[in-house]
N, C-alpha and C positions, 0 to 999 in steps of 0.2 A: 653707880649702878644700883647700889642697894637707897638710895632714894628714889628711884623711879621706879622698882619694885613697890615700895613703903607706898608712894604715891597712889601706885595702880593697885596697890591690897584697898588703899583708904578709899578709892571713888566705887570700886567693885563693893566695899559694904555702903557708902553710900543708896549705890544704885539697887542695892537689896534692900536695903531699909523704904526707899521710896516704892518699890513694889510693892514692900510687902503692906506698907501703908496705902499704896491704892487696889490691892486687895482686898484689905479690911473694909474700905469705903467700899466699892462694889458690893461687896459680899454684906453690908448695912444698908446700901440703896436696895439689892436684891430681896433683904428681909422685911424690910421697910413696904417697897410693892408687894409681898406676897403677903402679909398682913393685911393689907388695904383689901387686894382681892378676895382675902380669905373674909373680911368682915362683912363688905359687900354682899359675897354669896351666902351669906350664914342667915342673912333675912329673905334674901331669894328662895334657902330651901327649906326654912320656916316655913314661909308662904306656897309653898311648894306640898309640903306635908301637911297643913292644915287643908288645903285643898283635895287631899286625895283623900278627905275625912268625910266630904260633902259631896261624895259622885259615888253612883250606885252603878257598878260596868256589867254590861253580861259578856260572859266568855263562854265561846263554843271550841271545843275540841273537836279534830277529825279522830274516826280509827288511825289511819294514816295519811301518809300524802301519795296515795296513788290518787288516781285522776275521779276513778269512783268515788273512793271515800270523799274527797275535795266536795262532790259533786252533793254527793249524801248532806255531809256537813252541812251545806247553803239550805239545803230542803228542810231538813231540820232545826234551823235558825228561823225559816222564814214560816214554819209551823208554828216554833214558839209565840213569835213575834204576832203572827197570826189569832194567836189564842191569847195572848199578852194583853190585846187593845183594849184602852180604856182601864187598862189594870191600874195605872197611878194615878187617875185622874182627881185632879181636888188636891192631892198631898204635895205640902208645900217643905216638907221635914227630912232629911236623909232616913229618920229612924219611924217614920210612919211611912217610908218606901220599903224598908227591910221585911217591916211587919207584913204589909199586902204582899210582898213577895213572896215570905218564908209561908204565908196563909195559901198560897197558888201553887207552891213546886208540889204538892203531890199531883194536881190537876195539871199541870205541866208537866211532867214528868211522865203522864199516860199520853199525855197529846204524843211527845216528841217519840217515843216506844210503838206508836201507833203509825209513826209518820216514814221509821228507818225499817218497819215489819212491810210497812204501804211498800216500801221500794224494795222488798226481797232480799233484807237481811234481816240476821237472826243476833246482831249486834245488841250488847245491854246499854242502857241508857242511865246513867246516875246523873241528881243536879244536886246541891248544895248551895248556899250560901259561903263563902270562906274566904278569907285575906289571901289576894291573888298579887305577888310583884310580876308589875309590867313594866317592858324599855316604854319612852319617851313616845308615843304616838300619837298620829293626826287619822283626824275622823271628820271631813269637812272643813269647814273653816278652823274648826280646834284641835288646839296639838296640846295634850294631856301629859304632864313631866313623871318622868319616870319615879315609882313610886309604889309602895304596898298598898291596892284600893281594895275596898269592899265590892264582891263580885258574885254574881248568879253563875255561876262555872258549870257546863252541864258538858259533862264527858262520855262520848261514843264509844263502846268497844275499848279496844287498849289506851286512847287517848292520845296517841303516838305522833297524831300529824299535824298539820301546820293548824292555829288557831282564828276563829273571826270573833271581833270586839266589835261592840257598840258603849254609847250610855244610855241606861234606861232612866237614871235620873240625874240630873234632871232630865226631862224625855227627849234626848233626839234622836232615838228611833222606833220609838212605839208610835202608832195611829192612836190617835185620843181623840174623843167625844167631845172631851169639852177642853179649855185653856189650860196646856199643862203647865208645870212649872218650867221658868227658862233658866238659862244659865245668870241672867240677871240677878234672878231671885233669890239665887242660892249662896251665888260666891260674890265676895267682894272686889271692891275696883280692884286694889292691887289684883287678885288674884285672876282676876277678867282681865286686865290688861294682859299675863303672863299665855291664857288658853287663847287668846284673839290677836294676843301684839305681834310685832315685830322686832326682829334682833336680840334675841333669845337662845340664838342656834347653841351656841358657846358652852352657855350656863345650863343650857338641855345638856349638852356633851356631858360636862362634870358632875352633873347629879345623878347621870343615868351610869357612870364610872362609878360611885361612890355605892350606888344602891345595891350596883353590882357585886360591888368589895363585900357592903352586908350581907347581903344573900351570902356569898360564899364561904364568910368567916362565920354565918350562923349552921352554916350547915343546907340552905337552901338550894334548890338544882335553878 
């Protein structure tokens, strides 16, 4: 009897010892692929962050999200944009876009105050220039990854409600006179492959997880 106990203690450490050996194996194939993935995306969100170094966005705030303020917001976008034309034209530089732009928001900044008085509010109007973090967005054909971009931010009243983006540079949605610059001009293949390609969806998830994380551990809303 007490050899068939001895027997059964000796196969029971066997069979723990081979677990706990293909344990270890898992848990080094597991390390092993998330390495891999972690290296992978680490030039994705290189390329990712250098990109959001070379796109000038504007952002519009509502007061709120009632249906008016919604309503107002677009009036006032499509004033700016209205008075915008032909603002980039010729600049081929993210920081000869900032320049004409920072040169324009006082004269912008009366158009849009002129445009929410036109519609019978007494709402104030501020614009700036300022490092704006946005989630992962599509704007036509381009889906822009999540990121802290340089941005024309021009806020309604409290600023409280839902927001409208464009890119003014390179221009896809200002009216220009003459050839503006395109997204060609500005970013690189890889990074043109990333705003135009496909199969992306993923590595959009986890950057726009991660930018997330920063914002909230910097203190950002």
């Amino acid at each position: 009897m007490k050899k068939v106990s001895d027997w059964f203690k000796i196969k029971v450490r066997h069979q723990n010892a081979d677990t706990f050996r293909w344990h270890l194996w898992e848990k080094a194939l597991a390390t092993g692929l998330l390495l891999a993935l972690l290296f992978s995306f680490t030039g994705f969100a290189a390329q990712c962050e250098d990109l959001s170094h070379r796109v000038l966005r504007l952002h519009v705030l509502a007061n709120s999200d009632s249906e008016e303020d919604q309503t107002l917001k677009l009036q006032v976008r499509d004033r700016i944009l209205q008075e915008s034309a032909g603002l980039l034209d010729g600049v081929q530089t993210l920081e000869e876009a900032e320049k004409r732009v920072k040169e324009a928001i006082p004269a912008l900044t009366k158009a849009a105050q002129n445009e929410v008085e036109k519609q019978g509010y007494a709402y104030a109007v501020t614009m700036e220039l300022a490092q704006v973090p946005f989630n992962t967005r599509v704007y036509g054909d381009v889906t822009l990854p999540a990121g802290t971009y340089q941005a024309l931010q021009v806020k309604i009243g409290k600023a409280e409600g839902h927001n409208w983006w464009c890119v003014l540079f390179p221009s896809l949605c200002l009216p220009a006179a003459e050839d503006p610059a395109e997204l060609e001009d500005v970013l690189t293949e890889g990074e043109l492959e990333i705003v135009q390609g496909d199969g992306y969806e993923v590595k959009f998830l986890v950057l726009e997880w991660l930018e997330e994380l920063g914002n909230w551990m910097s203190g950002q809303k």
